[in-house]
N, C-alpha and C positions, 0 to 999 in steps of 0.2 A: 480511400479504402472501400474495396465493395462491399454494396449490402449497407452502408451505414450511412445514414440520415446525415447529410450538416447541418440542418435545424435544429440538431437533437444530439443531449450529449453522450459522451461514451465512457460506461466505467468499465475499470479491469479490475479482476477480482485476482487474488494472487494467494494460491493456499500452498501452503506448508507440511503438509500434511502427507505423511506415506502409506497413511492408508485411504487407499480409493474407497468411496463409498462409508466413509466412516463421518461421524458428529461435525468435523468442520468441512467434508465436502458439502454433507447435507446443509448446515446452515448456511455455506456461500452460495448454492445451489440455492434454494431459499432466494437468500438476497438479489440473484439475478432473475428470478422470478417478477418480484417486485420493480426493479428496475426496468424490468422490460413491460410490464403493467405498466410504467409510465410514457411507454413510447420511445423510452432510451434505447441505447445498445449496451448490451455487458455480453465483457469477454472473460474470458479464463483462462490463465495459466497456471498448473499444479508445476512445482516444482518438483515435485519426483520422477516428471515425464520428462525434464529436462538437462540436459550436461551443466551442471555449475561446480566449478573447482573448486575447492578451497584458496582462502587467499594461502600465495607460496613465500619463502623465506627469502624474495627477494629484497625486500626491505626497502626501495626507493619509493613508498607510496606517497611519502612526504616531500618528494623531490620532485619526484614525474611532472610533466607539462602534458604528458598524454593518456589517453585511457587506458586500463589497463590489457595486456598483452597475449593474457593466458587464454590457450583456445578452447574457446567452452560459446555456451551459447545465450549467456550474459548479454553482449552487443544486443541481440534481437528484441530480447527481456526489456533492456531499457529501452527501447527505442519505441518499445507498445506503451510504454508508460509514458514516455515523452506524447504520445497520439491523444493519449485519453483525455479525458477533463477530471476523472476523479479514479484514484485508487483504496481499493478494500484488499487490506492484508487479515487475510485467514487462519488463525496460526492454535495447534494443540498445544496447552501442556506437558512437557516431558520433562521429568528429573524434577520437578519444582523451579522450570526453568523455562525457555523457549525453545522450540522443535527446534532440532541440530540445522535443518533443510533452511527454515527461515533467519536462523542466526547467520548460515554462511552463506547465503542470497544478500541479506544485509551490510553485511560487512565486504562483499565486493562490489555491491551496487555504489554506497558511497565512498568507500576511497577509490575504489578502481575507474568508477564513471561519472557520478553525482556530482563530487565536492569541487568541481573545476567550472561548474559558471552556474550550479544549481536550477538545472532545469523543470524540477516539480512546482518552484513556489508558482503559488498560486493555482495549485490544482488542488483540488476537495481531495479528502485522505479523512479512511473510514478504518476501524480493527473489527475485527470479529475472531476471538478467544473462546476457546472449547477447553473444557476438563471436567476432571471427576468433584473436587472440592478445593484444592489447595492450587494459592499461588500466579490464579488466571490474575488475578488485580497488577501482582506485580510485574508479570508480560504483557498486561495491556499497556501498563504505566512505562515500559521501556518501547515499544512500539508508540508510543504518543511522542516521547521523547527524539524517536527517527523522523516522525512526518515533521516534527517543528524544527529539526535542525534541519530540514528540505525545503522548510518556510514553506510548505501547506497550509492549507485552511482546513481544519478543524470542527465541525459542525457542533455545534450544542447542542446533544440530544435526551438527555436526562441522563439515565443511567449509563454507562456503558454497556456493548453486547456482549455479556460475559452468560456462557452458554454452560448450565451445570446437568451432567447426566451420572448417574450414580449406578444405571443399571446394567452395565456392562454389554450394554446390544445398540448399536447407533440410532439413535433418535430426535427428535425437535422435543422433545420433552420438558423444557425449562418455559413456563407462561409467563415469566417477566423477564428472562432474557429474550425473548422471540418478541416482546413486546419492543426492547430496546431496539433489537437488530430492528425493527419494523420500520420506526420513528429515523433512524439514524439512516437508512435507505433512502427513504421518503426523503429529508433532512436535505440529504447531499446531493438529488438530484432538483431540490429547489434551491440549493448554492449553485449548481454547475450553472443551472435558465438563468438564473440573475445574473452571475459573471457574463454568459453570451450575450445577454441582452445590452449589459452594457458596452461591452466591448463593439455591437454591434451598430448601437445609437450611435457612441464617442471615436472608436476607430483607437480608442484605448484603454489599457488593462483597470482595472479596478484598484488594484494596490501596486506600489510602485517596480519595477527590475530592475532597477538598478542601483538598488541598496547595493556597498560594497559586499564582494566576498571575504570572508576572513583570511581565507586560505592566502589570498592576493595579497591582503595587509600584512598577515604575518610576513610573507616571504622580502617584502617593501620592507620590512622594520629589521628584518636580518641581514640586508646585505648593505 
């Protein structure tokens, strides 16, 4: 990839978000700040910029042996997250619930791409959650839920970055969410050096690939 270091890792930051310039552009914005304060690369991809279909009423997601079909520009999507060493999903509050953009990113990346040989495990997987008061805890807690069915790694970072703004005008205004996001940046780009390093000692991965897939076993116990 031009431009980017192999010594050094590369996160992609993935926001949700449809408003440009609004609380979780700025804190992913932020976070790539940071990242690159450490000599990393971080990329961006906003989902509002980009074609993603809804999953459609074909219904074989559970049958398919291949990716899914629908033309959008999903393929590209995954393929930058396949590159990186660590991903940050950026995602607002809406409805008391998760941004529609990143529910239906989600839900195509892994049945449609993901769930067939799970190529994220073992990449660093970060959230950064924006709202006004209600309900970020329990979108971050479903987004935790997607990186470990992806068998990511996780960073322990104290708190989560759960970003609160109450004042109706985009801003970094929360000092112990900007503290988390800070820790949790920092965090996952001393996970990423460690994984490279080892891998680059050993000539192998840190944690193992070849855990079975589920998906494989189910389909083995059905037929």
């Amino acid at each position: 990839m031009p431009g980017v270091r192999s010594d050094q890792p590369v996160i992609l930051g993935i926001s949700g978000s449809e408003r440009a310039g609004g609380n979780t552009d700025l804190a992913l914005d932020y976070a790539g700040e940071l990242v690159r304060g450490r000599g990393a690369t971080f990329r961006t991809v906003h989902l509002r910029d980009r074609r993603i279909s809804p999953c459609s009423p074909c219904g074989d997601c559970n049958s398919r042996t291949l990716p899914c079909a629908l033309p959008d520009d999903m393929p590209g999507i995954v393929e930058e997250m396949k590159r990186a060493d660590g991903i940050i999903y950026a995602v607002p509050v809406h409805g008391f619930g998760l941004a529609h953009l990143m529910q239906i990113f989600i839900e195509r990346a892994g049945v449609g791409f993901l769930r067939f040989d799970r190529p994220l495990a073992n990449k660093v997987g970060g959230i950064i959650v924006t709202g006004r008061r209600y309900s970020d805890a329990s979108v971050h807690n479903q987004l935790v839920d997607n990186l470990l069915l992806n068998r990511m790694i996780l960073v322990g970072s104290g708190f989560p970055a759960l970003l609160r703004n109450t004042t109706g005008k985009p801003g970094l205004n929360d000092p112990e969410g900007i503290d988390a996001l800070e820790r949790m940046a920092h965090r996952m780009i001393d996970m990423a050096l460690l994984l490279r390093k080892y891998h680059a000692d050993t000539g192998e991965p840190v944690l193992p690939l070849d855990d079975r897939n589920e998906r494989v076993e189910r389909s083995r116990s059905l037929s």
